[in-house]
PASEBA-1860 file (N, C-alpha, C; in nm, 3 decimals):
! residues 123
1> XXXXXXXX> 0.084/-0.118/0.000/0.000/0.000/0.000/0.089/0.124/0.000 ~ 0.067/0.231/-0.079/0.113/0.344/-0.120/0.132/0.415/0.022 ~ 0.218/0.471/0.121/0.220/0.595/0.185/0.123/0.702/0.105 ~ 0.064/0.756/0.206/-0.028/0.851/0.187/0.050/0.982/0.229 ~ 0.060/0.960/0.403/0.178/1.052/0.468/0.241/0.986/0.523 ~ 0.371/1.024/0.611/0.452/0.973/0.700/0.541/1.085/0.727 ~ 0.582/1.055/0.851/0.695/1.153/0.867/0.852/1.033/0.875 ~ 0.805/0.952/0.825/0.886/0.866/0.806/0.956/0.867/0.674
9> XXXXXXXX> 0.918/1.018/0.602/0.982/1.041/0.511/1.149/1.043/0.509 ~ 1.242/0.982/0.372/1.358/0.992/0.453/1.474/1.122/0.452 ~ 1.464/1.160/0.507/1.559/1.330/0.538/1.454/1.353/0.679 ~ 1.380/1.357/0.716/1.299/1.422/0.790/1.311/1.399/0.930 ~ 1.291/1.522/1.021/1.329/1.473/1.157/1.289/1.377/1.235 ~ 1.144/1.326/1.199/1.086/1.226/1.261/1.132/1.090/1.233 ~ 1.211/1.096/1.118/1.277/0.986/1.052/1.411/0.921/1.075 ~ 1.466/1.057/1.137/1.600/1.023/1.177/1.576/0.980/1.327
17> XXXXXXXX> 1.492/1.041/1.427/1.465/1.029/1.554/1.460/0.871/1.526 ~ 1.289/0.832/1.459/1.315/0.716/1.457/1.392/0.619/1.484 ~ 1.480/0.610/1.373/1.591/0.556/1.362/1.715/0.566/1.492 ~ 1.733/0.649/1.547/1.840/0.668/1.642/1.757/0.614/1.784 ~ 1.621/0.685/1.765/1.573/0.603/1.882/1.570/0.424/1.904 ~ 1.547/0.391/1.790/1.529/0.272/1.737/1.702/0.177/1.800 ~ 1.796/0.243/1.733/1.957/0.224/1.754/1.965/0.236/1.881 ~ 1.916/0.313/1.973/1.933/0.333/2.094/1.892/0.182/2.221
25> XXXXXXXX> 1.787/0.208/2.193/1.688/0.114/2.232/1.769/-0.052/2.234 ~ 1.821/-0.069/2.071/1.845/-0.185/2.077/1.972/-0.234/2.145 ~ 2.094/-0.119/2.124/2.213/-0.076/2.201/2.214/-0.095/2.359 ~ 2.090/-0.070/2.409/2.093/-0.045/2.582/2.029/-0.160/2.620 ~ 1.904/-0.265/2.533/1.887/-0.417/2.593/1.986/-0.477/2.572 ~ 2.093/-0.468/2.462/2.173/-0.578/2.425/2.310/-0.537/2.548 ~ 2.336/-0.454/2.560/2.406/-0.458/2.687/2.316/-0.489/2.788 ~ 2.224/-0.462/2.827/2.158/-0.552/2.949/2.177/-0.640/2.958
33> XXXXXXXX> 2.111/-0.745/2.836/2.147/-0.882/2.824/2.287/-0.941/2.846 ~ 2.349/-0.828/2.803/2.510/-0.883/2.794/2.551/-0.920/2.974 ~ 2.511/-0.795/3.016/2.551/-0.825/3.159/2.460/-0.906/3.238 ~ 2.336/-0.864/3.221/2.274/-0.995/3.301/2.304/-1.147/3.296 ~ 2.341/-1.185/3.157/2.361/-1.293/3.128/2.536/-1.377/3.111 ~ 2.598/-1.300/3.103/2.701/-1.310/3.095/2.818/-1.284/3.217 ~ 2.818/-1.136/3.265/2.909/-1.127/3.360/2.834/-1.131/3.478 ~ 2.730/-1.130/3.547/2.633/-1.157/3.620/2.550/-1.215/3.675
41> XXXXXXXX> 2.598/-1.315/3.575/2.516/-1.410/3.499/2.496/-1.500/3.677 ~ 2.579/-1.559/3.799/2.539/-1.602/3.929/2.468/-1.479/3.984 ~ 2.462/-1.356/4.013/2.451/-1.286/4.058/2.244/-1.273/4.091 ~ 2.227/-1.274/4.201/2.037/-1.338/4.209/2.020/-1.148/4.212 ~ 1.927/-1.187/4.114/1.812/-1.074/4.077/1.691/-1.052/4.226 ~ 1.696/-0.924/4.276/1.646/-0.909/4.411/1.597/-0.769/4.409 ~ 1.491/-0.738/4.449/1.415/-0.555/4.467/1.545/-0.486/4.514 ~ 1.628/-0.541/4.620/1.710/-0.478/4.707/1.839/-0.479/4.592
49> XXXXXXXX> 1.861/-0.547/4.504/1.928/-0.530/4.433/1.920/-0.427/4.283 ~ 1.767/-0.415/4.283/1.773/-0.333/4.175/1.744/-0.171/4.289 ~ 1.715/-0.157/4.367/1.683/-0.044/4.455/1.937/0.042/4.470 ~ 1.978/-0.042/4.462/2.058/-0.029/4.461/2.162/0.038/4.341 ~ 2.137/-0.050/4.244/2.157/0.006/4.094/2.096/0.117/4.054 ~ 1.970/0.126/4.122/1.885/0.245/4.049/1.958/0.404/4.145 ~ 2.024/0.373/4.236/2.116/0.500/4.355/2.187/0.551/4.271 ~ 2.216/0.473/4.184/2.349/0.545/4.065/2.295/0.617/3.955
57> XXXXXXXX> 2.310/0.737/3.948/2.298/0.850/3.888/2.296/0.807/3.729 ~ 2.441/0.726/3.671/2.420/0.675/3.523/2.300/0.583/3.530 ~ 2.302/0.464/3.565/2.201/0.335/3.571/2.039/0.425/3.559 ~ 2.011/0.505/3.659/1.918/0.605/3.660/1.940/0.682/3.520 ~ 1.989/0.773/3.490/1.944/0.832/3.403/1.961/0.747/3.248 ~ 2.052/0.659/3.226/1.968/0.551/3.118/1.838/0.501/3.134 ~ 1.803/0.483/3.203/1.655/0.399/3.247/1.558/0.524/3.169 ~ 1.616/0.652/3.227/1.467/0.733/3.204/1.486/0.745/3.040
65> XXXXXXXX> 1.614/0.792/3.000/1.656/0.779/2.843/1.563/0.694/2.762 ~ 1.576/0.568/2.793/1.515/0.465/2.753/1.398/0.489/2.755 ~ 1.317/0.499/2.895/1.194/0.474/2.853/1.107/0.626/2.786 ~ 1.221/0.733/2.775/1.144/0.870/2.675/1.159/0.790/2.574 ~ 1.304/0.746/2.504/1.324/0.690/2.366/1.251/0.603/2.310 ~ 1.193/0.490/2.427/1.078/0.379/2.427/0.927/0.458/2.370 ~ 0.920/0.514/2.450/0.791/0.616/2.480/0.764/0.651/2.300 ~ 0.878/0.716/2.311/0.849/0.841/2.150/0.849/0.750/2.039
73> XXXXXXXX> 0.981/0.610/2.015/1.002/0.535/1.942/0.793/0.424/1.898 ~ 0.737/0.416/2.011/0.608/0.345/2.011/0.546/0.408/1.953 ~ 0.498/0.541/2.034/0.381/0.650/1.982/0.419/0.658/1.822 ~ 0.509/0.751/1.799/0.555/0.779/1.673/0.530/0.669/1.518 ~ 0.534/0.527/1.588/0.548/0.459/1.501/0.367/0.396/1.507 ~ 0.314/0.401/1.600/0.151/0.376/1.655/0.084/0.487/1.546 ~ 0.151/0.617/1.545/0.053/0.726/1.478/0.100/0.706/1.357 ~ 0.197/0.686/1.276/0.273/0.651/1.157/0.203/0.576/1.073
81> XXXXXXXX> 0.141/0.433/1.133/0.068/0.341/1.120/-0.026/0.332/1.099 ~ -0.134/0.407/1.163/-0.227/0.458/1.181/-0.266/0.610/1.039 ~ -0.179/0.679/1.041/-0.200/0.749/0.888/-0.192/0.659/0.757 ~ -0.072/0.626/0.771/-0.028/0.508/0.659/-0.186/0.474/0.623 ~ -0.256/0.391/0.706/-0.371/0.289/0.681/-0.502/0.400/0.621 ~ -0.474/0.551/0.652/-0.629/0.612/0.609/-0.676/0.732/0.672 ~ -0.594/0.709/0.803/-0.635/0.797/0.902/-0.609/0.928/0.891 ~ -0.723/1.032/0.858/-0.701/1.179/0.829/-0.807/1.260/0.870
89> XXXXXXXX> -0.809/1.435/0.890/-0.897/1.527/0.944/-0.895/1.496/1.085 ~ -0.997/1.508/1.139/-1.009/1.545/1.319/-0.971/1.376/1.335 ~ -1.022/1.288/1.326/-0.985/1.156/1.381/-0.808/1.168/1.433 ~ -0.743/1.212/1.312/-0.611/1.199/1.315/-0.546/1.261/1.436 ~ -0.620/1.434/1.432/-0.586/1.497/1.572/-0.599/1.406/1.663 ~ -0.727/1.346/1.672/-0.775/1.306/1.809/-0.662/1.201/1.866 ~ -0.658/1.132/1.722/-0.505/1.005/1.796/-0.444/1.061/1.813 ~ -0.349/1.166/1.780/-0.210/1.237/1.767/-0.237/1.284/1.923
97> XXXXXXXX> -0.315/1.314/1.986/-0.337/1.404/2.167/-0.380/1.284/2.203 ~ -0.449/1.217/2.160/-0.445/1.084/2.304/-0.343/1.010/2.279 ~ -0.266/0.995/2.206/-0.131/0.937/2.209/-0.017/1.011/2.286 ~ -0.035/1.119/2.231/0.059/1.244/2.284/0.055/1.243/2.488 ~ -0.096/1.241/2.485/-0.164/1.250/2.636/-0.066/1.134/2.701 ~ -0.120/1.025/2.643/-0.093/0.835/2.703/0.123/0.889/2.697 ~ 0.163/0.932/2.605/0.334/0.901/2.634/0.379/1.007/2.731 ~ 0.302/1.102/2.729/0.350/1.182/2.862/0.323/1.169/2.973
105> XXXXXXXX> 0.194/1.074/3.044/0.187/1.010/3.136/0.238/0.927/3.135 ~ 0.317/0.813/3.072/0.375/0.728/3.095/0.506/0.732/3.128 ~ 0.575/0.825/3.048/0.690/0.889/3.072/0.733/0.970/3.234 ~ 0.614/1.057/3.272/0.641/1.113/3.383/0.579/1.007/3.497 ~ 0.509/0.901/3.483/0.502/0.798/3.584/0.607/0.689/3.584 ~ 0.706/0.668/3.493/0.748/0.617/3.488/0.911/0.627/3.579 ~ 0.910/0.831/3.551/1.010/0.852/3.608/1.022/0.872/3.749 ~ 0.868/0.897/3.806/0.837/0.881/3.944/0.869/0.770/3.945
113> XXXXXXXX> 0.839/0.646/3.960/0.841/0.526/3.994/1.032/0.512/3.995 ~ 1.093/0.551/3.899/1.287/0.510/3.901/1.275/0.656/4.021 ~ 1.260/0.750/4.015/1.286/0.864/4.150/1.252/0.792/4.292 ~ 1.135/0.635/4.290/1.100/0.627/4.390/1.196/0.514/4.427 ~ 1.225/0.468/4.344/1.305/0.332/4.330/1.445/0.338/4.409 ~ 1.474/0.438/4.305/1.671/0.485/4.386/1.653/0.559/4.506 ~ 1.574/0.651/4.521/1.515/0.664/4.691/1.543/0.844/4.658 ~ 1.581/0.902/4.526/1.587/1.041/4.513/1.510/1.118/4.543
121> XXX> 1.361/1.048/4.542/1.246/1.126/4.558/1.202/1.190/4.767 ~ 1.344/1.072/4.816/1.261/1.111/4.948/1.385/1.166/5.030 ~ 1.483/1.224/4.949/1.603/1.317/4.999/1.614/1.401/4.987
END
């Protein structure tokens, strides 16, 4: 099926985000994996153990990285999808703000929850 629109056009900022978000994303599980599984690999997975990791300022601010890059990389490609197939006039708004709505609550609950985690939120 023909693109109708996209900002998945290629030069375009939404296109490159994409993409880097996309690179990002896959860059920061595959080192997860690397260490969970590999150098860590005895090491028992425990609340008290991730409450610990999350104290560290890098470990923390990848997490939130991730889940904006997560966040924008979904929506972006949810509304993308969604034009592609037809979707145009007010309908389109309406997804584009309840999508918009849904990643910014998720994003700022998400970062409460790592603020509550590493214990930043109660110092």
């Amino acid at each position: 099926m023909a693109e109708r629109y996209s900002s998945f056009a290629p030069g375009g900022t939404a296109w490159l985000l994409q993409r880097i978000t996309a690179a990002f994303l896959v860059v920061v599980l595959a080192f997860h994996f690397f260490q969970l599984h590999f150098v860590n690999h005895a090491a028992e997975v425990t609340f008290a153990g991730t409450e610990v990791r999350m104290s560290n300022l890098g470990y923390f601010l990848t997490m939130v990285l991730f889940l904006i890059a997560g966040a924008f990389h979904g929506i972006n490609g949810v509304y993308n999808a969604l034009v592609n197939q037809g979707l145009e006039g007010t309908p389109k708004k309406v997804v584009l703000a309840v999508l918009t709505i849904a990643g910014v609550g998720l994003v700022v609950q998400g970062i409460w929850v790592a603020l509550a985690m590493s214990g930043m939120i109660y110092q």
